[in-house]
DRENTOR-772621 format. One record per residue (C-alpha): residue in one letter; y, x, z. Coordinates in steps of 0.02 Angstrom, whole numbers, padded with zeros to 5 digits, always signed. Each point is the difference from the previous one (the first is absolute). Layout:
aYXZ;...
***
This chain:
x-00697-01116+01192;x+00054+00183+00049;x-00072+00151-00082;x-00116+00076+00127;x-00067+00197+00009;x-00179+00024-00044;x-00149+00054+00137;x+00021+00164-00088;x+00184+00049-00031;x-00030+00148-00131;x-00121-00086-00089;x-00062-00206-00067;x-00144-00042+00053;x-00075-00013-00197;x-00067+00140-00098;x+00093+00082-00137;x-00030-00069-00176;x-00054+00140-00106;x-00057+00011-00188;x+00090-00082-00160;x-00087-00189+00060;x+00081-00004+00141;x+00108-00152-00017;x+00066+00074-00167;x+00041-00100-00142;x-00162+00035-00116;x-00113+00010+00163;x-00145-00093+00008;x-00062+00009+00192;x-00138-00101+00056;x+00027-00033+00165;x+00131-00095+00099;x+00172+00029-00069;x+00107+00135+00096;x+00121-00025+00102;x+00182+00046-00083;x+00046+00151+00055;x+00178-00080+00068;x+00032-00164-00019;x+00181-00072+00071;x-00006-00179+00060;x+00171-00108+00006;x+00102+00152+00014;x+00176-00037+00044;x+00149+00133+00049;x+00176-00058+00039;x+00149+00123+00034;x+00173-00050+00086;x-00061-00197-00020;x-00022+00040-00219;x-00193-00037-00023;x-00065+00165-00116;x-00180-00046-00021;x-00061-00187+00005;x-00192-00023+00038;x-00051+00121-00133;x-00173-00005+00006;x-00102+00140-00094;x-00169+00072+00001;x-00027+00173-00086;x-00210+00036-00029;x-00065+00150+00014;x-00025+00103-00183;x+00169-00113-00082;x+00156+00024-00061;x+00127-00113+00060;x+00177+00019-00083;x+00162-00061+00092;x+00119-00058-00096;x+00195-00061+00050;x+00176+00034-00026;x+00103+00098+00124;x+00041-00111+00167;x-00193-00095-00041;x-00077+00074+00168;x-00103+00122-00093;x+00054+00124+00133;x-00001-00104+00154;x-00185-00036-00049;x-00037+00190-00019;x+00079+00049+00155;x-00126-00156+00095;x-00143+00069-00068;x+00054+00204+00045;x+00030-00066+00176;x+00211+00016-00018;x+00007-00175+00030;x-00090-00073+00133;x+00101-00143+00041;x-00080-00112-00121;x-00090-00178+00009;x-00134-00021-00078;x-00177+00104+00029;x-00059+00134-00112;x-00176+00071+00001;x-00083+00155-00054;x-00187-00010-00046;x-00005-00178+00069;x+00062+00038+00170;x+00170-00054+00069;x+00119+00144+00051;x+00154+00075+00061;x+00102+00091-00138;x+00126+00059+00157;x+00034+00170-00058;x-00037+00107-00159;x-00108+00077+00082;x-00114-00139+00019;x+00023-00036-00169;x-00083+00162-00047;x-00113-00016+00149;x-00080-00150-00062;x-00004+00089-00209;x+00152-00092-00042;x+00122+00158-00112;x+00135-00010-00075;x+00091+00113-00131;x+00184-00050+00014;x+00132-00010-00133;x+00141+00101+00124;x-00088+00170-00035;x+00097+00093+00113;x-00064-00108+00157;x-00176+00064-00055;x+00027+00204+00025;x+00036+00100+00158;x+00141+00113-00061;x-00026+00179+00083;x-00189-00003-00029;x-00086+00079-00159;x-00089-00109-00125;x-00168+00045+00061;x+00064-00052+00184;x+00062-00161-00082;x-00163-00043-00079;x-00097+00032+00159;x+00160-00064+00114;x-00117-00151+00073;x-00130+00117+00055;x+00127+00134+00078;x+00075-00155+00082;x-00167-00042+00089;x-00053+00170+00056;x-00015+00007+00207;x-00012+00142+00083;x+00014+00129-00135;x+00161-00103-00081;x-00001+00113-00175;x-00133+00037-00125;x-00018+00180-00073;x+00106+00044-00154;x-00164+00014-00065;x-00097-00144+00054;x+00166-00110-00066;x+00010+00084-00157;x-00202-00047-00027;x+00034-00175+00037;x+00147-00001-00075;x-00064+00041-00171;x-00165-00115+00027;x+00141-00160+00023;x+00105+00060-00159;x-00195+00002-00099;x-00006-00177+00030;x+00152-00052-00089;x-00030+00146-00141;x+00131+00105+00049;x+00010+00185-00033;x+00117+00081+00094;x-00028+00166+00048;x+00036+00089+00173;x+00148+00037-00031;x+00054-00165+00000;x-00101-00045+00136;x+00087+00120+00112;x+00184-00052-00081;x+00103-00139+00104;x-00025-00166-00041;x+00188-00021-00047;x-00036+00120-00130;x-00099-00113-00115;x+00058-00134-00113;x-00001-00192+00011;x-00129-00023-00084;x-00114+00131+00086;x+00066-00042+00175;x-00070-00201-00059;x-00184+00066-00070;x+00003+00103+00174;x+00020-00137+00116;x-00139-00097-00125;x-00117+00122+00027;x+00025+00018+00194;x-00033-00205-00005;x-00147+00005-00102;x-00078+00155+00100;x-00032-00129+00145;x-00115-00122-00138;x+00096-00171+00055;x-00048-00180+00003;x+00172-00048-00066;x+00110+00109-00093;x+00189-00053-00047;x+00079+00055-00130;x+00174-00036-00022;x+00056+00043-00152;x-00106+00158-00038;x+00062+00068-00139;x+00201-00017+00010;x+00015+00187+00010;x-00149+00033-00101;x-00033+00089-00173;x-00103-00120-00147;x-00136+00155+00047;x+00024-00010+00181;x-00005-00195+00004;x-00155+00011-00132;x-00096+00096+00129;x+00087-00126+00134;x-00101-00151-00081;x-00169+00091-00036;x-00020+00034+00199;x+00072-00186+00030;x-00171-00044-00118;x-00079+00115+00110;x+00053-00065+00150;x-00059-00167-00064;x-00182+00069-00023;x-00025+00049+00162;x+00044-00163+00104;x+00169+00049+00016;x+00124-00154+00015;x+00171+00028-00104;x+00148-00087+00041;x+00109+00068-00158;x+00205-00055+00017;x+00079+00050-00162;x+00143-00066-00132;x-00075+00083-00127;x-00120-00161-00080;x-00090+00119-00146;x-00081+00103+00181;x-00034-00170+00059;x-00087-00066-00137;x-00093+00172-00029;x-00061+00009+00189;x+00002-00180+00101;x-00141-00113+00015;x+00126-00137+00050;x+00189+00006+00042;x+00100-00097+00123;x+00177-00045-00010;x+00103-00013+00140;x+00183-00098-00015;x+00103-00044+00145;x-00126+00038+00113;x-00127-00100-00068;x-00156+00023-00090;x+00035-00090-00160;x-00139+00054-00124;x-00167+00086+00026;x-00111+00041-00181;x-00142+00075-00048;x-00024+00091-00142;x+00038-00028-00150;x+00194-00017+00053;x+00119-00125-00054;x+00156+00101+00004;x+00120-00137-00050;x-00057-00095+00161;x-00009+00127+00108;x+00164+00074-00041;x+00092-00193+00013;x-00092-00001+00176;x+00100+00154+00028;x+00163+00001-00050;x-00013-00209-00046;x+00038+00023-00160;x-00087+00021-00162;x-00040+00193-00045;x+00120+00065-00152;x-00037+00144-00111;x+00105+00166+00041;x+00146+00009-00095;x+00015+00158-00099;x+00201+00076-00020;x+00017+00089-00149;x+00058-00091-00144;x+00055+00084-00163;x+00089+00157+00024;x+00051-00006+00170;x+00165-00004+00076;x+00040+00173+00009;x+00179-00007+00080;x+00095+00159+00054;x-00100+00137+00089;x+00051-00021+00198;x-00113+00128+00056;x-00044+00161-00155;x-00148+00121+00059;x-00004+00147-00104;x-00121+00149+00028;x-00042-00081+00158;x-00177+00100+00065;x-00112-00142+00130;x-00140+00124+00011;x+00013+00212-00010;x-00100+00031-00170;x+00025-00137-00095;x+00111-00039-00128;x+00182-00079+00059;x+00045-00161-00060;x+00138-00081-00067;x+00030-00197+00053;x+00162-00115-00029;x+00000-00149+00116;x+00141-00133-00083;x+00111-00121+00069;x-00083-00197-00007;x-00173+00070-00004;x-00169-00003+00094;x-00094+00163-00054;x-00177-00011+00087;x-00081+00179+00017;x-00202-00035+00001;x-00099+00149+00056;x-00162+00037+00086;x+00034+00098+00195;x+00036+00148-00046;x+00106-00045-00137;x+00160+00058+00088;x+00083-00202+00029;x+00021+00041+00174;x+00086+00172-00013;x+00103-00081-00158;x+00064-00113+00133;x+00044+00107+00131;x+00062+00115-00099;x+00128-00099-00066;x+00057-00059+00181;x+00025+00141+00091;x-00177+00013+00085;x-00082+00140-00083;x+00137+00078-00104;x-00059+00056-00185;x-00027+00178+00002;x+00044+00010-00187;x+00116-00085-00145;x+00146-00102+00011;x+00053-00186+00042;x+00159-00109-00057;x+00044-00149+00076;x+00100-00086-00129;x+00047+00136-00068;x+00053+00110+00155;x-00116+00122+00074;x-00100-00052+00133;x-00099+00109+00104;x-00035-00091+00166;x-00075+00107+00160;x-00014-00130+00099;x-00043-00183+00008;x+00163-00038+00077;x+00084+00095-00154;x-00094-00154-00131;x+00051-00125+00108;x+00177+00046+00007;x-00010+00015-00211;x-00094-00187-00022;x-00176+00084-00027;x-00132-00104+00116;x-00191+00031+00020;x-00125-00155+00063;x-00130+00160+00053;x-00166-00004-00014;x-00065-00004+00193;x+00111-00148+00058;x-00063+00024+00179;x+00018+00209-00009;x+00163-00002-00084;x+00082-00186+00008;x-00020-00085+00149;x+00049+00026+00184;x-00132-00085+00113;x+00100-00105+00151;x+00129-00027-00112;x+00054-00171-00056;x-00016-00045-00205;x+00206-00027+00015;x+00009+00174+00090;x-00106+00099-00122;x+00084-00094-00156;x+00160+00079+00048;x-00061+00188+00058;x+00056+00115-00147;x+00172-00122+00000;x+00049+00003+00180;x+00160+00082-00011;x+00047-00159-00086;x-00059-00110+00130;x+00078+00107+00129;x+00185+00026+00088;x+00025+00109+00132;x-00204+00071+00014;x-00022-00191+00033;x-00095-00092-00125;x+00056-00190-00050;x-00145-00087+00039;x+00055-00187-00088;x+00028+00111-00161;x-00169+00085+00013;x-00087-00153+00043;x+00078-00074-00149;x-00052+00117-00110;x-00162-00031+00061;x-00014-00190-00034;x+00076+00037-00172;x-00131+00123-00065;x-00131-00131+00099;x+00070-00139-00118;x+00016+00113-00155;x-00192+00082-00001;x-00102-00147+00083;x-00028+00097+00154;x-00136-00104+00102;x+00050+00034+00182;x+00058-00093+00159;x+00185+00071-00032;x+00091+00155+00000;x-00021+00043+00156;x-00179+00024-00019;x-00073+00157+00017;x-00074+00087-00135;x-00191+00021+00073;x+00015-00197-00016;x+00013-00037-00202;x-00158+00035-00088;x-00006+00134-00111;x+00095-00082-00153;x+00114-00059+00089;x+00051+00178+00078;x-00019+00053-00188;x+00126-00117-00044;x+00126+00072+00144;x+00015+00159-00060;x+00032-00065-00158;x+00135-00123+00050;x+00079+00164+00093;x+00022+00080-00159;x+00083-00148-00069;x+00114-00030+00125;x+00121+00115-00047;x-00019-00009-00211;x-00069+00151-00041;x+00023+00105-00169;x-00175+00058-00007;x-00139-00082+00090;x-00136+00096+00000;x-00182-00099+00073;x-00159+00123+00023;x-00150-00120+00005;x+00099-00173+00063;x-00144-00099-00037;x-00123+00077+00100;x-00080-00105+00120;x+00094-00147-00052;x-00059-00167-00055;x+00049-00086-00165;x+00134-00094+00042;x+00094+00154+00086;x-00030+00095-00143;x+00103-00118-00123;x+00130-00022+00142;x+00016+00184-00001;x-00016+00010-00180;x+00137-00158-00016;x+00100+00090+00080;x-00009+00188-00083;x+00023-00076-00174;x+00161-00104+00085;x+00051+00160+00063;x+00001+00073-00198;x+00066-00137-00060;x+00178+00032+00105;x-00013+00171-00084;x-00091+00118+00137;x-00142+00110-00062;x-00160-00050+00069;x-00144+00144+00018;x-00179-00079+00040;x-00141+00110+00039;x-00178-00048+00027;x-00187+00030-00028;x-00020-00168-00074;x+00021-00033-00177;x+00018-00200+00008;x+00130+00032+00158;x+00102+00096-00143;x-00025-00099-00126;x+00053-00174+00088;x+00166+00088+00043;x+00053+00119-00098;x+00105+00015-00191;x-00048+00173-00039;x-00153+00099+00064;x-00037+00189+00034;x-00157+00062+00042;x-00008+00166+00101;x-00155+00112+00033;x+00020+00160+00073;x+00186-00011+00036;x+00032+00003-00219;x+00031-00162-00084;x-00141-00068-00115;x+00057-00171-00058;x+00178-00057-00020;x+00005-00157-00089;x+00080-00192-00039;x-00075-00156-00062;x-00164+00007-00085;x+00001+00190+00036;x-00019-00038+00171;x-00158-00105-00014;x-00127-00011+00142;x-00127+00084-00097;x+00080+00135-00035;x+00090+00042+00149;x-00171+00009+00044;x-00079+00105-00122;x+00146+00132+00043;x-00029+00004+00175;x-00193+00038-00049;x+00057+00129-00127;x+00103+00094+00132;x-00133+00007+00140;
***
């Protein structure tokens, strides 16, 4: 049967669930049980004759927390995109409050209470408008007749929406472009925008990748919230310790079917071989003994990440993964793009075995082996339209080209080669990039990198937003890399991420190093107790 619209397009039919009963886990209501607040029924989507979603059916309830759980190329986006009204070519019937609908356009979506909070953060914020205009964008948007609040009037809503997620920034901020903030910030303002509208159905898809333990900590206490007041949840993360903290059940999605639904308590063995059909191992921690500690490739002395701190001095050595662990703020990311060209250092010196090595431009790294996977694959990696062949061979296409023509069997070759080598989960190489789910684009820039064998590889954060499986691809592969004797630099927020890869591990706070340590110096607890220490 076809979705139809409601009697009343911008709103169902049922009244709101309010109150910590409604529908919620530890509610006890005494009437008829609620509608869910979306339920999907035999939900199918097929693209180019490859069936994405196969009668997933799923009912959220009002007041719960429903984690989604899959590896990258699942349909965990696909589904998302359905229920945000992307995708409206589906089979299939979904309902919100009990009543069939349309999901034909986002803005349905969020007509009928239905938000989501996207993992692409830049798709979320209107560069060229301040924060506050961000925050109160929606409202701006559906102004007639007088199409633009006051400055004042925005800046008064603007700072009741950022109350609601706890935030405290001040006018001046407010009044700043949005481009101006961080990743992090720029995610916790689009939150805030979502949650100023009180939804039936929030998405989350994976909240916290460019979050802070704090900001993520406040993160979960308004998902709880959220929960309390009749708020459905549906929560898409990697991470399973969030899941296990926040769900009330998980799903796990696997080839575009729903292969395991639980309630709590979880059974994480079963619901990670319903994912990735296999049975869950323990990470695998790198250092051993005293580490390898080969010949510096890369020598940082005096080297200054942040004006008024102290400089720091930092070897990375040939046939080794160093992981740098660090809070945001910690100075990973301007480590990284320091050391390719991005943001040169404004103080100390480099060596790149043993020469100097100063570069003022990414082209300049490139040129001397030195390779960055960045942080913001979308911002800084990816070129939307193009093909996964054609962005695999981008920094590389003088080598691909003769004449200003490029040779497009030896591109695409490239492309089926680094395909092969990562695990990349995609039609073929002439896909385009919007097309592979976010792990699999991860895994892209990665194989990039690779494809001409770098001396350094530098990765800021490759796990983020990545399932399991395409983190120990990735992390296969790094550790490969070291093993043919290129110096591997990891950086990331996440201690486990560090400690599953890396032989050697540094933690930085405040752009000065903390921790540098092997073996049983290098144990979780500690590397934990020293990033404490240095907040």
């Amino acid at each position: 049967m076809s979705p139809t619209e409601p009697t009343e397009p911008t709103e169902p039919t049922t009244t709101e669930p309010t109150g910590p009963a409604a529908g919620s886990a530890a509610g006890h209501a005494t009437g008829p049980a609620p509608h869910p607040a979306v339920a999907l029924t035999d939900v199918s989507m097929a693209f180019g004759g490859r069936t994405v979603l196969a009668s997933v059916s799923l009912d959220i309830a009002p007041g719960s927390v429903v984690a989604l759980l899959g590896a990258n190329g699942a349909g965990k986006s696909t589904l998302i995109k359905i229920l945000s009204g992307v995708h409206a070519g589906h089979g299939g019937e979904v309902r919100v409050d009990g009543t069939p609908v349309t999901l034909d356009s986002p803005l349905a979506a969020r007509r009928l209470g239905i938000r989501t909070v996207h993992q692409r953060i830049g798709e979320g914020i209107v560069p060229g408008l301040t924060v506050a205009e961000n925050l109160v964008f929606e409202e701006l948007a559906r102004q007639r007749g007088n199409p633009f609040l006051s400055g004042r009037v925005t800046l008064a809503r603007a700072r009741a929406i950022q109350a609601g997620l706890g935030l405290d920034w001040d006018d001046r901020v407010l009044k700043q472009d949005v481009t101006e903030l961080g990743i992090s910030d720029r995610q916790l303002l689009i939150l805030a925008r979502a949650l100023a509208t009180r939804p039936r159905l929030l998405v989350l898809d994976e909240p916290t990748s460019a979050l802070s333990a704090a900001e993520a900590q406040r993160l979960f206490t308004l998902v709880a919230r959220m929960r309390a007041d009749g708020i459905a949840v549906l929560y898409v993360s990697h991470r399973l310790g969030e899941i296990d903290a926040l769900a009330d059940r998980l799903v796990v999605l696997r080839d575009g079917l729903l292969t395991e639904d639980q309630a709590r308590p979880f059974d994480w063995d079963a619901a990670l071989r319903a994912m990735l059909a296999q049975a869950h191992e323990a990470p695998t921690a790198r250092p051993v003994g005293a580490g390898v500690q080969g010949e510096a490739a890369l020598s940082l002395r005096g080297v200054r990440l942040f004006e008024g701190r102290a400089p720091l001095d930092l070897d990375l050595r040939s046939g080794e993964v160093t992981g740098v662990v660090g809070l945001l703020g910690a100075g990973k990311t301007e480590l990284a793009r320091g050391l390719f060209g991005a943001e040169p250092f404004a103080s100390g010196e480099v060596e790149l075995d043993g020469t100097a090595y100063a570069p003022r431009r990414p082209s300049d790294a490139i040129r001397a082996g030195v390779h960055l996977v960045p942080e913001d694959r979308h911002a800084d990696a990816l070129v939307p339209g193009w093909s996964v062949a054609r962005n695999i061979s981008l920094p590389f296409l003088k080598s691909f080209s003769r004449g200003g023509l490029v040779n497009g069997p030896k591109e695409d070759a490239l492309g089926r080669e680094t395909i092969d080598a990562l695990g990349v989960v995609t039609r073929d190489e002439h896909s385009t990039v919007e097309e592979l789910s976010g792990g699999n684009q991860q895994k892209v820039v990665v194989g990039r990198w690779l494809a001409h064998t770098p001396r350094v590889l530098i990765l800021d954060e490759p796990f983020r937003g990545v399932d399991i499986g395409a983190r120990r691809d990735i992390g296969r592969r790094a550790r490969s890399l070291a093993a043919e004797g290129a110096a591997v630099l990891v950086l990331s927020a996440d201690v486990d991420e560090v400690l599953e890869v890396a032989d050697r591990v540094v933690v930085l706070a405040a752009g000065e190093v903390h921790l540098d340590a092997y073996g049983e110096d290098a144990e979780r607890d500690r590397v934990i107790q020293t990033i404490s220490a240095s907040v």
